[in-house]
C-alpha positions in Angstrom: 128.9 95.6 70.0 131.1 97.0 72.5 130.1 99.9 75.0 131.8 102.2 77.3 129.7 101.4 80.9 130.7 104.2 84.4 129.6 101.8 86.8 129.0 103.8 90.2 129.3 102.8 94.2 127.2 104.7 96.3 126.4 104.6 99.8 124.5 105.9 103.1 126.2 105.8 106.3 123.9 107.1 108.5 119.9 106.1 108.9 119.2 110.0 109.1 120.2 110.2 105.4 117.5 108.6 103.9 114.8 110.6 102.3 111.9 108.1 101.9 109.4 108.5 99.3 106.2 107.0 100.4 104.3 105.0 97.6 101.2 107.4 96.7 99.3 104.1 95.8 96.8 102.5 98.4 97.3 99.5 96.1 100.8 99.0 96.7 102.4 96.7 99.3 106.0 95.0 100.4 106.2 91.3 101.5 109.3 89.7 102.5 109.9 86.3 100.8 110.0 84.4 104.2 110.5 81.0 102.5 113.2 81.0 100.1 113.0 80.0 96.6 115.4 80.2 94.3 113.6 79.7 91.3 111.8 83.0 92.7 115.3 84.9 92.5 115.9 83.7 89.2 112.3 85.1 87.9 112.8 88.3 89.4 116.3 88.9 88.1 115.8 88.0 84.6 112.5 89.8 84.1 113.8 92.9 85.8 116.9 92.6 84.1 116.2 91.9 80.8 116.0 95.7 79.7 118.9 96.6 81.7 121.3 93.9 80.5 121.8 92.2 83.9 123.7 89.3 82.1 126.0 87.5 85.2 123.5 85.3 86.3 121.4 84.6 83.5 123.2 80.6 83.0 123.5 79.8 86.5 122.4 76.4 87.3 119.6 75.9 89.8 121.9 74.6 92.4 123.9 78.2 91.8 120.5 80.2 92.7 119.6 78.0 95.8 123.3 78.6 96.6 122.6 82.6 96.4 118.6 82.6 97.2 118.9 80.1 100.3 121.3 81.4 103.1 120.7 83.6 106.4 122.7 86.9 104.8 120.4 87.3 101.6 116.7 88.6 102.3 114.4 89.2 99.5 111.4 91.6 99.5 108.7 91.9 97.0 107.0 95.0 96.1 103.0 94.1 94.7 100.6 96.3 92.8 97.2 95.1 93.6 98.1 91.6 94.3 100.6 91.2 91.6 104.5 91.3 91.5 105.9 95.0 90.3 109.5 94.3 91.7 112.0 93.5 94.5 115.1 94.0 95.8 117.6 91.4 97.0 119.7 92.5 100.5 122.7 90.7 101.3 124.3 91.5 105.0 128.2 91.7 104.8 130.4 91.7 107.1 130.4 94.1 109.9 127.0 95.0 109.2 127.4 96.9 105.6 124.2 95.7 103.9 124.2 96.0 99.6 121.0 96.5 97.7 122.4 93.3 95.7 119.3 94.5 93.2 116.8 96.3 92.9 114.2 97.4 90.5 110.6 97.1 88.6 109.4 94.6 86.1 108.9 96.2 82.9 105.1 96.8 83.0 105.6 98.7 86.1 107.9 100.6 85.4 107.2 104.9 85.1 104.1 104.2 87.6 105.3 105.8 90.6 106.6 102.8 92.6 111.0 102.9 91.8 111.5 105.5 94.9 109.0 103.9 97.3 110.6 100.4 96.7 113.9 101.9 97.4 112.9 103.8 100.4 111.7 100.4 101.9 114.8 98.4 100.6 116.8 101.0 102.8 114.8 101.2 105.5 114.4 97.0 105.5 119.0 97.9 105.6 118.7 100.4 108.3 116.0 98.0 110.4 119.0 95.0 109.8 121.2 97.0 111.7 123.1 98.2 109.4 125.8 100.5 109.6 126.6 101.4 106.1 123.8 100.5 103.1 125.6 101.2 99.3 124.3 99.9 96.2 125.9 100.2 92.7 124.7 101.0 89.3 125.7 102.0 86.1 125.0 103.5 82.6 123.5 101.0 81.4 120.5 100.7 84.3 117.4 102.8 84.1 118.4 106.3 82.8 116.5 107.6 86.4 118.0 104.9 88.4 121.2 107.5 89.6 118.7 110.2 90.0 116.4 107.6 92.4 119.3 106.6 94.4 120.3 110.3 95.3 117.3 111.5 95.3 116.6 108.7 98.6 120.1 109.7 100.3 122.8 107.8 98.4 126.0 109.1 97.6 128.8 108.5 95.2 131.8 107.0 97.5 133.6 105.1 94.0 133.0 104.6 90.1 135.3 103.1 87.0 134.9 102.9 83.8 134.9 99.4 81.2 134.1 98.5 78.1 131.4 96.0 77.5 130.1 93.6 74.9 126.3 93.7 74.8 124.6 90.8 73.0 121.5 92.3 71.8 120.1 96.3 71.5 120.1 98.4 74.1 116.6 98.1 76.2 116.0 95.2 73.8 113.6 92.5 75.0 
């Protein structure tokens, strides 16, 4: 099935931009992944993913993930509810200091408990603390249908967007 997908660019350029949205939960905390581990990366991406039709990485080899998981410009954070993974978000430093949310997001169980626009105020924050001088992210109609609303409502702006068609292999937020 083909679908028409608005995939959008947006960006902070200032630290002052950010509205953070503390996590409400004592329960929840954010660990950077200090040793990395690919197979990590993978876990993450697919399970978050799966719903939202992240598809690009899904038959990379393991030596392609220790390729994208193991080098100085990619630092991984996981967010944890009560000890266990909720989700994380990948930052990958560019050059002259733009940093990309590479990905974000929540597993599926925890997803509508609060936690999206704390994670995301940490992931820009970790940005900001990296010296960044630009942070942007992208997403599109196919993500989370409050994902766009998140990423405003922390700061971001649209700089870019176009427009594709897309073959999907299986239902919409099919698991």
């Amino acid at each position: 099935m083909h679908v028409d997908v608005t995939t959008y660019y947006l960006e902070m350029t200032n630290p002052r931009q950010l509205r953070p949205k503390p996590s409400s939960n004592p329960n929840f905390e954010i660990k950077q992944v200090e040793i990395p581990l690919p197979e990590l990366n993978q876990f993450l991406y697919t399970t978050v993913g799966k719903t939202w039709f992240w598809t690009n990485r899904l038959n990379w080899t393991l030596q392609q993930w220790t390729a994208w998981a193991d080098r100085p410009e990619l630092k991984t954070w996981i967010g944890y509810l009560s000890g266990t993974p909720a989700g994380y978000f990948e930052l990958e430093i560019q050059p002259a200091n733009t940093i990309e949310v590479a990905y974000f997001g929540l597993l599926p169980r925890f997803i509508g408990q609060g936690l999206g626009g704390a994670l995301l105020s940490a992931a820009v924050e970790r940005a900001w603390a990296l010296n960044a001088v630009r942070v942007w992210v992208h997403t599109c109609t196919l993500d989370h249908p409050q994902a766009m609303a998140n990423y405003q409502a922390r700061g971001f702006r649209i700089f870019a967007q176009n427009n594709h068609s897309q073959e999907l292999a299986e239902p919409i937020n099919g698991n």
